[in-house]
C-alpha positions, 0 to 999 in steps of 0.5 A: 822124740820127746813124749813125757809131761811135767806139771807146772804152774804155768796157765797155758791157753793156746790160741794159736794152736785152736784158731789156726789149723793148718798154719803149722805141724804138731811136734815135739822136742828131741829127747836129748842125753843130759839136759842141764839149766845154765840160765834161768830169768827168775823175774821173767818166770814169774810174770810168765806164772812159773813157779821156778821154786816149785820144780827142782833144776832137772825138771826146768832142764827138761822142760826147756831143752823139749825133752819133756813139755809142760802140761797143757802145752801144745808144742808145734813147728810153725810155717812161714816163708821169707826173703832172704838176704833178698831171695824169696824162700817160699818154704822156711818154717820152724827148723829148729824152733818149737812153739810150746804154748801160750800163756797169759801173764801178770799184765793180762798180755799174752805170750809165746813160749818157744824153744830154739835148737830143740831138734829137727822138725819138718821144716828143718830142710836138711838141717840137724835142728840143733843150736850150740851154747855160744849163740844161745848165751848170745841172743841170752845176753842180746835179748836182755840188754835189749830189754833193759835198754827199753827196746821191744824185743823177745825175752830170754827164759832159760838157757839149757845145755844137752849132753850133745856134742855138735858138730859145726863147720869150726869143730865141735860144740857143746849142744843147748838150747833157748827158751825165749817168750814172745808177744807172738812170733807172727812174722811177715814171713807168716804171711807170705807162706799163704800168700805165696800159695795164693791161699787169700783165705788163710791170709785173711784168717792169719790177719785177723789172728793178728788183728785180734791179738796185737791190734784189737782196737781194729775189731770194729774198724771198717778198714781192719787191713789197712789198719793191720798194715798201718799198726805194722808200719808204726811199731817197725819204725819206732822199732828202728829208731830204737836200733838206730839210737843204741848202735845195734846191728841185727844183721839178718832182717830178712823177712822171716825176722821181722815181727807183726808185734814189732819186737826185736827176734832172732839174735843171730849175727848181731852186735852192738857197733863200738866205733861209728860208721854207717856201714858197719857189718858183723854178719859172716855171711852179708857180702854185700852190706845188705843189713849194715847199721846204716841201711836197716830203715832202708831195710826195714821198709823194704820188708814192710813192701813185702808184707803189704804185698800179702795184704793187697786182696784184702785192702781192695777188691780192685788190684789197682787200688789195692797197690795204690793204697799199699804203696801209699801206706809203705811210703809214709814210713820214711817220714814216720821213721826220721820223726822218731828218730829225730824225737829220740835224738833231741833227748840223746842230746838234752832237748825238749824243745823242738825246732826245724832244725833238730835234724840237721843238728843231729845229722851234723854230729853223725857227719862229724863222728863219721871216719873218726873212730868215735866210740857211739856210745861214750860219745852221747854219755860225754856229751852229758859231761860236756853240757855241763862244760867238760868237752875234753873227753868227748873231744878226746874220742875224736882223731881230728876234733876239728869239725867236732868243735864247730857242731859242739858251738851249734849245740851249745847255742841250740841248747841255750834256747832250753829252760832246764838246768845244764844239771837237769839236762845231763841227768836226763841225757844220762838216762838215754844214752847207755854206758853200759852196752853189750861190748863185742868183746865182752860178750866174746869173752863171756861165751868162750869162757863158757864154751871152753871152760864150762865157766859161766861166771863172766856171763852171769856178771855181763848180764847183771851189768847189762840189766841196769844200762844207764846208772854207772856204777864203780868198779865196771870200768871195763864194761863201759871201755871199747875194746882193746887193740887188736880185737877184731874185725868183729865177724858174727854167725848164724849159729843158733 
């Protein structure tokens, strides 16, 4: 176990840790052989108050592999519980994560700092508490094109390499882990650990933790947990329309995944879909399509009815009521969800004005991609050429064009109703729909050329592309192209 110190700049103020005794366990990192920093988010340090100039690379290595832990910090293991892949495990908890501490940054907002693959906790059920360098870059490259992409979401600090050789069921892997920051990492899961137990104090001492930190406008209210439960519906559905608009499939939304914050956590088995389909999955270990591209609303909602389930003694004192208040709340999010993403689809397609049939309108295009082998992406950047009067390469995109052509008339008519210029609307569609998108076999390359051959370079040029996702620019053809023939299928892993 790690047990030496490092003086850093950062401020740390530990809420979690003072206010919610009992909530997990206190630990440290493993001390591992050779620690080496890979990555460093340079602006993110900064916002966090940490002076990177200030430590030499070992001592950052150390730092955030858990080798060594920053003073003032106050490294735990958290406990939640889950549903997975629809499975109730009342016990799941930081297996390979840590918490180090808090800190409050450049904006006056508060957030995490946490290690992935920092060695085994308490909570690690048999596990080795390990992660590997592939799926380290990964949710390094995932979590900043999410970023850049304005999608809420965890943030990727450092990535750090350990000495360690790790064994996984395909051979050996170099060893690494992930410093990430986070708004929290409160989870629905957090919540049903307590309610599991039918600890309703310590769920009511967890809400009001939440309340008090994502939600403080809720302080005074006279129905704080409905306004808990409400804030929590608002912030996943407008999560999801986010998701839904770049084509991004998380691939695990199990109830431990997702945030009271609703930030996008956890890049495990995810991926960016190339050509559309609803049902399109890249996660190894979904058989079923429970989290494809297509049901993550369906999903999302789901989890937002296990997350009012823990709340239910603290919405009413009579249990009828409480599920009658409940389920009105989580019914709402259907509604709220196809707002949003009709809102966000009128600007993926030049329009400011609103008309009842936006849906339909947007509903109609999907219905025309749909079995067409339609790249997602270039698709709305083309539409932006075709606004203008170029339809050709948006036609192109399409094996048969033919239901294409009758939805691009809809369009155009729809469109004619605008006052901005065909100019001002292109330039505002480009700045909405991305060109350039973490592309499957992009980041492949990227991590084998990394794992394999200990070259980062392809890494370091996909993340500076990725940082600035709308403007194209020359000479990154390649970033913006669908992948060759004969990549895929595309299958992920949970492998941090």
């Amino acid at each position: 176990m790690a047990s030496s110190t490092i003086d850093t700049s950062l401020k740390f103020d530990n809420s979690y840790a003072t206010e919610l005794q009992g909530f997990y366990v206190e630990w440290q990192g493993a001390d591992v052989p050779a620690p080496e920093l890979v990555a460093l988010n340079k602006p993110l340090a900064a916002d966090l108050g940490l002076d990177t100039d200030a430590l030499n690379e070992q001592a950052l290595a150390n730092i955030f592999s858990g080798k060594s832990a920053p003073t003032d910090a106050a490294p735990l293991a958290q406990a939640y519980a889950g549903h997975q892949f629809g499975g109730f495990s009342p016990q799941l908890g930081d297996g390979r994560a840590l918490l180090l501490g808090e800190v409050v940054d450049r904006s006056g907002e508060r957030q995490d700092i946490a290690l992935k693959g920092s060695g085994r906790t308490p909570f690690s059920r048999g596990g080795d508490g390990k992660a590997v360098l592939g799926p380290v870059l990964r949710e390094y490259i995932m979590a900043e094109a999410m970023h850049a992409l304005n999608i809420p979401t965890t943030r990727a600090l450092a990535a750090v390499t350990t000495g360690e050789s790790i064994m996984r069921e395909d051979g050996n892997h170099p060893g690494a882990v992930l410093a990430r920051s986070a708004a929290s990492h409160l989870r629905v899961g957090s919540f049903q650990f307590f309610a599991a137990r039918g600890e309703t104090d310590n769920v009511q001492k967890l809400a009001d933790y939440a309340i008090n930190r994502h939600y403080p406008h809720l302080s005074n209210s006279k129905t704080p947990y409905l306004g808990l439960l409400r804030g929590v519906r608002q912030a996943q559905a407008a999560l999801l329309a986010k998701w839904m608009m770049v084509g991004f499939v998380h691939g695990v939304m199990n109830t431990d995944n997702m945030t009271i914050s609703g930030e996008t956590i956890d890049y495990g088995p995810c991926a960016f879909m190339d050509e559309y389909d609803p049902a399109t999955l890249f996660s190894s270990i979904d058989q079923q399509g429970r989290y494809a591209y297509g049901q993550q609303p369906a999903m999302a909602r789901w989890n937002l009815a296990r997350f009012a389930e823990t709340l239910l003694p603290l919405l009413a004192k009579n249990e009828d009521r409480a599920i009658e208040i409940a389920t009105e709340e989580v019914t709402l999010f259907g509604g709220q969800y196809m707002t949003l993403w009709t809102n966000r689809m009128r600007a993926k397609l030049g329009l400011k004005s609103v008309q009842d049939d936006d849906t339909r309108l947007a509903d109609g295009l999907l219905s025309a991609m749909k079995g067409q082998n339609v790249d997602y992406t270039l698709l709305f950047r083309y539409l932006a050429d075709a606004t203008l009067g170029n339809a050709e390469k948006a036609q192109a995109l399409f094996d048969d064009p033919s239901a294409f052509n009758s939805w691009l008339s809809a369009w155009q008519d729809r469109a004619s109703v605008e006052t901005a210029t065909p100019s001002e609307r292109a330039a505002a569609m480009n700045r909405v729909n991305p060109i350039y998108i973490p592309r499957n076999h992009m980041v492949e390359e990227a991590l084998q050329a990394a794992e394999q051959r200990g070259n980062y370079a392809r890494f370091e040029k996909l993340s500076a592309v990725l940082a600035n996702p709308y403007e194209e620019r020359d000479g990154l053809q390649e970033y913006a192209s669908p992948a060759p023939d004969g990549f895929g299928p595309y299958k992920t892993f949970c492998g941090t």
